[in-house]
C-alpha positions, 0 to 999 in steps of 0.5 A: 221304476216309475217317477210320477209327475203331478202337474194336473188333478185331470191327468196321471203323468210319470216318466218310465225309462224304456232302457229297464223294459229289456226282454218280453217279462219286463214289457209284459209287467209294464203292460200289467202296470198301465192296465191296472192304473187305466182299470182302476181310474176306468179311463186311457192311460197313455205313454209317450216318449221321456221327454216328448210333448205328450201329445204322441203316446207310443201305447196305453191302456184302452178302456174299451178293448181293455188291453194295452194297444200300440198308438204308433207305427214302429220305427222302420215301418214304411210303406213305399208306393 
């Protein structure tokens, strides 16, 4: 389920609960969904964290690749000198 939020003509803001997108099929719709929206607008469209300030998407949709990319480091995943 997705909850949009129209706060901006410039931008597609919704909210996702991560809880529903258990198990490799639900991730794999999700991705499905973020491509089809990115596709049709031709331009990025980002995820953040529910409740985040927007500015630190965890993956979107990349116009140039054409896929669904990870934008941020998975939690545990540090690199030690």
């Amino acid at each position: 389920m997705a909850i949009f939020r129209f706060h901006s003509a410039d931008e597609i803001d919704f909210d996702v609960d991560l809880r529903e997108l258990q198990g490799q099929d639900r991730l794999d719709l999700f991705c499905e969904f973020l491509s089809a929206i990115g596709r049709q607008v031709a331009k990025p469209v980002l995820m953040s964290s529910e409740g985040g300030d927007g500015h630190h998407p965890l993956l979107g949709f990349d116009v140039e690749s054409d896929r669904v990319v990870l934008l941020a480091k998975p939690f545990g995943n540090t690199v030690s000198s």
